[in-house]
C-alpha positions as CSV (number, residue, x, y, z in Angstrom):
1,X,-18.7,-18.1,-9.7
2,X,-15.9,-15.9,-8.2
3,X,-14.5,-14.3,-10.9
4,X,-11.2,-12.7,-9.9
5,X,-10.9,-8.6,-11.5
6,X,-7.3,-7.7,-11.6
7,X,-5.8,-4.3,-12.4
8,X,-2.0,-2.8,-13.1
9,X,-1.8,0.1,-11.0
10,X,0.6,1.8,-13.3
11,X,-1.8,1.2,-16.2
12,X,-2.6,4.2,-18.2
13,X,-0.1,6.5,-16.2
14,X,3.1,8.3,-17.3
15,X,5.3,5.2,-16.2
16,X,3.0,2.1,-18.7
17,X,3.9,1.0,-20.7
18,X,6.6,-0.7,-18.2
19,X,9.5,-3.4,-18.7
20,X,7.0,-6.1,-18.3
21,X,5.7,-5.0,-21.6
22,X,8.7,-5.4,-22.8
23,X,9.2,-9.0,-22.2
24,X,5.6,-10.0,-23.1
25,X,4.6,-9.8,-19.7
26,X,2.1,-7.3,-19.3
27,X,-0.7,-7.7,-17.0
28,X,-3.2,-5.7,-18.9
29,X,-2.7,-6.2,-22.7
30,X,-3.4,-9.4,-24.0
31,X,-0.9,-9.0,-27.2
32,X,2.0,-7.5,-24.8
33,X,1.5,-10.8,-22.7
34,X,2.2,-13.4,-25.9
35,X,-1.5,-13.5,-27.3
36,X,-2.2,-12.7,-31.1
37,X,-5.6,-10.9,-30.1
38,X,-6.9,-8.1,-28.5
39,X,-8.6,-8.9,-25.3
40,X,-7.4,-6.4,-22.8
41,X,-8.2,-7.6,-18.7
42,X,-9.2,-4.4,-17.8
43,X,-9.7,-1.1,-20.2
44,X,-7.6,1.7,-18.7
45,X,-8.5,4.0,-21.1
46,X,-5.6,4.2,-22.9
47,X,-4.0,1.1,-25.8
48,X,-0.9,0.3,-24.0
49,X,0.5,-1.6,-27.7
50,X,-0.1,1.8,-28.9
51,X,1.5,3.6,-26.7
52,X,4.4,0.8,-26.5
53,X,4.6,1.5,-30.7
54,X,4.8,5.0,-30.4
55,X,7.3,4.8,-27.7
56,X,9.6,3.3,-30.6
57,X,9.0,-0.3,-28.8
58,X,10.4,0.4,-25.4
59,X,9.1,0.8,-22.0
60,X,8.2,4.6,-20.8
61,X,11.1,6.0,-18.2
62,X,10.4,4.3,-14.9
63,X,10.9,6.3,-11.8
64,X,13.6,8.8,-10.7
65,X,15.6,8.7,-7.5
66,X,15.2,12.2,-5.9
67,X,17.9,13.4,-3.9
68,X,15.4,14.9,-1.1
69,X,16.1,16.5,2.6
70,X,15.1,15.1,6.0
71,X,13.4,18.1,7.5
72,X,12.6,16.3,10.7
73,X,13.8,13.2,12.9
74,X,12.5,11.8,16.0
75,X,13.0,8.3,17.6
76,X,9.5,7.0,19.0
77,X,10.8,4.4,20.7
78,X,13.9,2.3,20.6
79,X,13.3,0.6,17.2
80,X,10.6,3.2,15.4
81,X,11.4,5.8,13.7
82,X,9.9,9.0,12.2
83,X,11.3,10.9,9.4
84,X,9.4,14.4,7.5
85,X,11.1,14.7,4.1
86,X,11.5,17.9,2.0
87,X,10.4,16.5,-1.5
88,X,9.9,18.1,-5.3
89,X,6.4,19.0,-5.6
90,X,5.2,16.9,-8.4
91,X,6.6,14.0,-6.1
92,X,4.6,15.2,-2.9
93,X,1.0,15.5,-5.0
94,X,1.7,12.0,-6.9
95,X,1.8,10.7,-3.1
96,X,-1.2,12.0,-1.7
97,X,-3.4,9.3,-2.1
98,X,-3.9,6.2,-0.5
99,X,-1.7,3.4,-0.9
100,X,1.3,5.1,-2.0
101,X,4.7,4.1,-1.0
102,X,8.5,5.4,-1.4
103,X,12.0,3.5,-2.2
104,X,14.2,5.0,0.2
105,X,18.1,5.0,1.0
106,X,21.2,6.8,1.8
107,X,23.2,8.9,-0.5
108,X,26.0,6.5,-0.6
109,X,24.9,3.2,-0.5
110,X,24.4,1.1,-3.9
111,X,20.5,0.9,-5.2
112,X,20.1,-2.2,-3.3
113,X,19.8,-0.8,-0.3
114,X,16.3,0.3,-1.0
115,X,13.7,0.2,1.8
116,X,10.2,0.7,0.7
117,X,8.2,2.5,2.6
118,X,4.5,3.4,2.9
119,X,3.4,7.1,3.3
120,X,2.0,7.8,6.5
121,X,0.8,12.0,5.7
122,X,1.9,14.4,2.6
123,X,1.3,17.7,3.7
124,X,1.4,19.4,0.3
125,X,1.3,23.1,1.3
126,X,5.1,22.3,2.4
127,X,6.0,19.5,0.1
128,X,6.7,17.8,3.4
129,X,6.1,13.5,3.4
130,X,6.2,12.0,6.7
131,X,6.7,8.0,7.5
132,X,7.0,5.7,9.9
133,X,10.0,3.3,9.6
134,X,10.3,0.0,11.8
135,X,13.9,-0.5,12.2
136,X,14.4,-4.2,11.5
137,X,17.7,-5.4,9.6
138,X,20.6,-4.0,7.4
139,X,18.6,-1.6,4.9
140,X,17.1,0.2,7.9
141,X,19.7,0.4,10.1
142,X,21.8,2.7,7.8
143,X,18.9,5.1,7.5
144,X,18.5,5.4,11.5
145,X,22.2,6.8,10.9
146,X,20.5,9.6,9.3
147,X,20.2,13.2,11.1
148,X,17.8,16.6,10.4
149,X,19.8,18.3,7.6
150,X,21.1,15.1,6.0
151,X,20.3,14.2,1.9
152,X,18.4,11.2,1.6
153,X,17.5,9.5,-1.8
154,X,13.8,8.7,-2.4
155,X,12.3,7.2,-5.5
156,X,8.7,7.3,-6.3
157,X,6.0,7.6,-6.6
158,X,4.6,3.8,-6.1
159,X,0.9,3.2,-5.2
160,X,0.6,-0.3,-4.5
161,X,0.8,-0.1,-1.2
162,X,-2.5,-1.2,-0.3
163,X,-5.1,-4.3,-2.3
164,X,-8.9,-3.3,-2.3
165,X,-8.2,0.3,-3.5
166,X,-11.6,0.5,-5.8
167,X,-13.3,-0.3,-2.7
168,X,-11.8,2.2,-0.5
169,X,-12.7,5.2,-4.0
170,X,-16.1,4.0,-4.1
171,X,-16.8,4.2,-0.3
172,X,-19.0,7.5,0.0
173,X,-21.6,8.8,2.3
174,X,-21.2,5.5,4.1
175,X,-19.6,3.9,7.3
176,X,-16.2,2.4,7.7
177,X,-14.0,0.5,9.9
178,X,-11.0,0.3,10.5
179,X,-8.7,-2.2,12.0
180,X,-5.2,-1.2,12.6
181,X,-2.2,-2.8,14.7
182,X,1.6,-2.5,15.4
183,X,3.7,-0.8,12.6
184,X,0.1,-0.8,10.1
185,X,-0.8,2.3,12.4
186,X,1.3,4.5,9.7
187,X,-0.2,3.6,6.1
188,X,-3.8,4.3,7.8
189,X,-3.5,7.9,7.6
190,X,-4.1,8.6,3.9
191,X,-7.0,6.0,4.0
192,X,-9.0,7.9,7.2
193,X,-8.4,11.1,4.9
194,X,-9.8,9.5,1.8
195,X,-12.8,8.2,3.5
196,X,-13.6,11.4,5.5
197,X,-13.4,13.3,2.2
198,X,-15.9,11.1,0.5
199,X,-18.2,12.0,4.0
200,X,-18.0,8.5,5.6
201,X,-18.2,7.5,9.3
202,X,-15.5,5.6,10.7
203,X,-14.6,3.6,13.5
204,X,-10.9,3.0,14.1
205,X,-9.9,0.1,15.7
206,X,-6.3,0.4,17.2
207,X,-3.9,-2.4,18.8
208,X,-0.6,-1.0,19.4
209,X,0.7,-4.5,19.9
210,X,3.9,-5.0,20.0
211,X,4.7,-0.8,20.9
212,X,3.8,1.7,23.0
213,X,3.5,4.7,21.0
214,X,0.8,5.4,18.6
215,X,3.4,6.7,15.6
216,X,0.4,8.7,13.8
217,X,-1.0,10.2,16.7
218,X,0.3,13.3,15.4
219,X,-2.3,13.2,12.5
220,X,-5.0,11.1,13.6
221,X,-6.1,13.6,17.0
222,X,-7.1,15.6,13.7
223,X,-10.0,13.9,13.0
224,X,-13.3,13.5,14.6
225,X,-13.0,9.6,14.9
226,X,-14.9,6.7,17.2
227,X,-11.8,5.7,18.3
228,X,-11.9,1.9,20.3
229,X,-8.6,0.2,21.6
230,X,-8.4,-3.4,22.1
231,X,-6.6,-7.0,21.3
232,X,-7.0,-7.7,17.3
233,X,-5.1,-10.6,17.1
234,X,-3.9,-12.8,19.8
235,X,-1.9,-16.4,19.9
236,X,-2.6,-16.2,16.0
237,X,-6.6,-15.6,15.7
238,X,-8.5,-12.5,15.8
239,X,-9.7,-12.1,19.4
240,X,-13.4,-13.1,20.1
241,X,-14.0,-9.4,21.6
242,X,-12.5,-7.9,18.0
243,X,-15.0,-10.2,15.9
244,X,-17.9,-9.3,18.1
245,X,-17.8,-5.9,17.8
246,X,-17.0,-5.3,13.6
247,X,-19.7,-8.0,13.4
248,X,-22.3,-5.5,15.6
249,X,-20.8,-2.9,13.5
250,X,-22.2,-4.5,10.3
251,X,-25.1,-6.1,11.6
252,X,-26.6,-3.0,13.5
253,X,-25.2,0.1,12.1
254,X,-24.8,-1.5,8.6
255,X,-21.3,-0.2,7.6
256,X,-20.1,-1.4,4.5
257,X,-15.9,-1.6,4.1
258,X,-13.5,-2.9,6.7
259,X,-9.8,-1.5,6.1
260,X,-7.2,-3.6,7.5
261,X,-3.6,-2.1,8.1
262,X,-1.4,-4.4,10.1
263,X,0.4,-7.8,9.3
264,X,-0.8,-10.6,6.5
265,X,-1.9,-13.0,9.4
266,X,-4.8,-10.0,10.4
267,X,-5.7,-9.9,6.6
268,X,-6.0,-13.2,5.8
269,X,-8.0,-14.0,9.5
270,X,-10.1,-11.0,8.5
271,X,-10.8,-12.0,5.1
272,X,-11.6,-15.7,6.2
273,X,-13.8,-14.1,8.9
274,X,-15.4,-11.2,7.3
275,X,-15.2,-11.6,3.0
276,X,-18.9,-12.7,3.0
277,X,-20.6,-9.8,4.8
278,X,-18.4,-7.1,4.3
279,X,-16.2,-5.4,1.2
280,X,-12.3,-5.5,2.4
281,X,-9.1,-3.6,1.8
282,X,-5.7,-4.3,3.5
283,X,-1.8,-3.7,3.3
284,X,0.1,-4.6,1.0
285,X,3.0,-6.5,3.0
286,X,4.7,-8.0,-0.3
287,X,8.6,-8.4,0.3
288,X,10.0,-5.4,-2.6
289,X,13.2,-4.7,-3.9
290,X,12.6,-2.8,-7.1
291,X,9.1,-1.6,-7.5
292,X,9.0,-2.3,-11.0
293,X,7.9,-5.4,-11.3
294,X,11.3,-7.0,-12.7
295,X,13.2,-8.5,-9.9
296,X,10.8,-11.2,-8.8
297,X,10.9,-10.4,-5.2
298,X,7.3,-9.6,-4.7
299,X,6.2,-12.4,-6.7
300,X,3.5,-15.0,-5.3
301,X,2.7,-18.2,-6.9
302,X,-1.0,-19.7,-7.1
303,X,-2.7,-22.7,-8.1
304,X,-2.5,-23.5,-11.9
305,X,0.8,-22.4,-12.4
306,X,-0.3,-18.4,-12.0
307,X,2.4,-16.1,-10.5
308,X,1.1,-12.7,-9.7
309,X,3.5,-9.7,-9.0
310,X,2.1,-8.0,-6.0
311,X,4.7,-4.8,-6.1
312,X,2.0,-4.1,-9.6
313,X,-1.4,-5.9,-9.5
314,X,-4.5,-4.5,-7.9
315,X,-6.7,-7.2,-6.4
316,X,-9.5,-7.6,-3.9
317,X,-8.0,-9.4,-1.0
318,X,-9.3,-12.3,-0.9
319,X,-7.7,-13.0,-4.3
320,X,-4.6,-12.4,-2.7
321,X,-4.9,-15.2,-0.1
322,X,-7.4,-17.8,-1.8
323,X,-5.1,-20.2,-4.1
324,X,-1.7,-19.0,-2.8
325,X,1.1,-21.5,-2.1
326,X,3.4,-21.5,0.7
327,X,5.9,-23.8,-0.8
């Protein structure tokens, strides 16, 4: 029986409980989701109808918009760029983990303008957060606008950027791969950090596809990595060379988690390919607009009538894809 385990990431942290608890949504708490019992998904370690009736029955204060500087900009190529922003401290150590992503926008633009973006490096003996920013529509354009000097608004701190997460914490002393390709070469970083800290191997897999400039080169050449460079996905499939090698990677040398950072088509390919010998993390590519769970945008629908907010739950991923309708 596959018996899906899902998580709230903000469960048991300074920001649950949230407004979905509010509207009998909650995806923890059984009685703060319409039920008359007490059958919480998964214990946090906290009662979130506790700490909703303490609150005086209303959500915690969700997060703040910090009015931060752009200590350093620098255009990679014609449509990539890099930004290293001056943030509070609190901010930069809340960030500092994998997964974690940033609302960002300019100073005067309305809050729909938010762009969420994933953290690509914290360095946290300068408060300093670096990202990578694919410059694609409206939202993004007006940052590119942006020079070194200029006030930018950044709200945070958000940790849903990647699914898997317990499987990336419970890697240690082990061997890991790691697939990454186009824009997903950003997020990476604070995944290779974790796992190195938790003294695995890894082997990082890198299609640049569709650029020519490696945008965390800067922080990668840090590490002692077994660095390989080839096609991941090609006309739609992984490439036959790709799927040889992670499966000579698991069969002979027997490592144990395969982290994908790239688009949903390498995710879902990888998962079909690689679910059943192999434990899997990947990007979280949901489409977000507030973060919080409230405006629907992130929201997936599933067999049996099951709608899962992806800016909030944790799942493995092949939960994410298995189920999932299109229409």
């Amino acid at each position: 029986m596959n018996y899906e385990v899902r998580n709230c990431i903000d469960a048991g942290t300074e920001y649950c409980p949230c407004h979905l608890a509010a509207a009998n949504e909650c995806i923890i708490c059984s009685q703060l989701s319409g039920k008359s019992f007490c059958d919480c998904i998964n214990w946090k370690g906290t009662c979130i109808l506790q700490e909703y009736k303490s609150n005086g029955n209303t959500p915690k204060a969700q997060r703040k918009s910090y009015n931060s500087q752009i200590e350093e900009k620098q255009l990679l190529e014609k449509n990539i760029l890099k930004l290293k922003i001056k943030v509070p401290r609190k901010l930069a150590q809340d960030l500092a983990c994998p997964g974690s992503y940033i609302f960002i926008r300019k100073t005067n633009t309305m809050q729909f303008y938010d762009t969420p973006i994933s953290i690509m490096h914290v360095d946290l003996d300068n408060n300093i957060i670096s990202v990578a920013i694919e410059i694609r529509g409206i939202k993004t354009k007006t940052i590119l606008d942006l020079n070194k000097g200029d006030k930018i608004l950044v709200r945070g701190p958000f940790w849903n950027g990647i699914f898997g997460l317990k499987n990336i914490y419970q890697c240690r002393n082990s061997k890991a791969v790691i697939a990454a390709r186009g824009i997903g070469l950003a997020p990476m970083v604070p995944v290779i950090e974790k796992l190195i800290a938790n003294n695995n191997e890894i082997v990082l897999i890198i299609d640049k596809t569709p650029f020519s400039e490696i945008m965390s080169e800067e922080y990668i050449k840090e590490f002692n990595l077994d660095i390989q460079y080839m096609k991941i996905i090609e006309k739609g499939d992984l490439t036959e060379v790709f799927k040889s090698y992670v499966n000579s990677l698991i069969k002979e040398r027997s490592f144990s988690l395969l982290h994908c950072s790239g688009a949903d088509i390498l995710s879902y390919k990888a998962t079909k390919e690689f679910q059943d010998k192999i434990k899997l993390s990947c990007c979280n590519n949901a489409k977000m607009c507030c973060g919080e769970g409230v405006c629907g945008s992130c929201s997936s629908r599933y067999k049996g009538h099951v709608v899962k907010r992806l800016c909030k739950i944790q799942c493995e991923p092949n939960n994410l894809f298995e189920g999932r309708r299109l229409i």
